[in-house]
N, C-alpha and C positions, 0 to 999 in steps of 0.2 A: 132732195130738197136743196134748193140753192142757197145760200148764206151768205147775205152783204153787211160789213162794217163801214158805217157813216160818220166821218168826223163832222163834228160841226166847233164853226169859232165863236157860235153867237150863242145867246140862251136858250135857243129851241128854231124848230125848221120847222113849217107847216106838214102837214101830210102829204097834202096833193104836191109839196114840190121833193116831199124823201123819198115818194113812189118814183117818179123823172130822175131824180139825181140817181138811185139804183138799181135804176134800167127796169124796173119793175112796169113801167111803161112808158108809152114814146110822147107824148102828148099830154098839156093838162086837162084839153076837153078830155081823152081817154081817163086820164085820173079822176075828175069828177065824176065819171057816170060810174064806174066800178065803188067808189066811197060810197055815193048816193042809195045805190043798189044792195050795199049791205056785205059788199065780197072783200072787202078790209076787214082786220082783228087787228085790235090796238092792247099790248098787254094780254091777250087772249079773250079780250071781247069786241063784240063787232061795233066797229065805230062810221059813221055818217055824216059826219063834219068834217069838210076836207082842207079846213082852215085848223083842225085839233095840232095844239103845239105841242108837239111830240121834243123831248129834253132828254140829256143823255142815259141813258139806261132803259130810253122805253124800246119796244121791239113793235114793227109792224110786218104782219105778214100778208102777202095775195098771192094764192094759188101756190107754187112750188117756191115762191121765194119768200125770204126771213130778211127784214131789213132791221137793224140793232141803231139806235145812235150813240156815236161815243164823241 
């Protein structure tokens, strides 16, 4: 399993764009249909909002990769 640390400057990153920022995938149409689909865990449960403001300390994961924000 892969493991990315995300800085962020702001109060939180949306999802669909901390999945693109750590290469979790290439595209946000790609990141919408994987959130949509149910294949993100946010915190360890499955999240579907790909607008979810993820703030430092949450973890999201798809398939082999761990994306952390700090």
């Amino acid at each position: 399993m892969k493991t990315e640390k995300i800085k962020i400057d702001s109060e939180y990153i949306k999802l669909q764009d901390l999945l693109k920022l750590g290469g979790a995938v290439d595209t946000g149409g790609m990141a919408k249909v994987i959130i949509q689909n149910g294949e993100v865990t946010v915190n360890g449960e499955v999240c579907t909002m790909r607008g979810k403001k993820m703030r430092v300390g949450d973890v999201a994961v798809f398939e082999n990769i761990t994306l952390i924000v700090e």
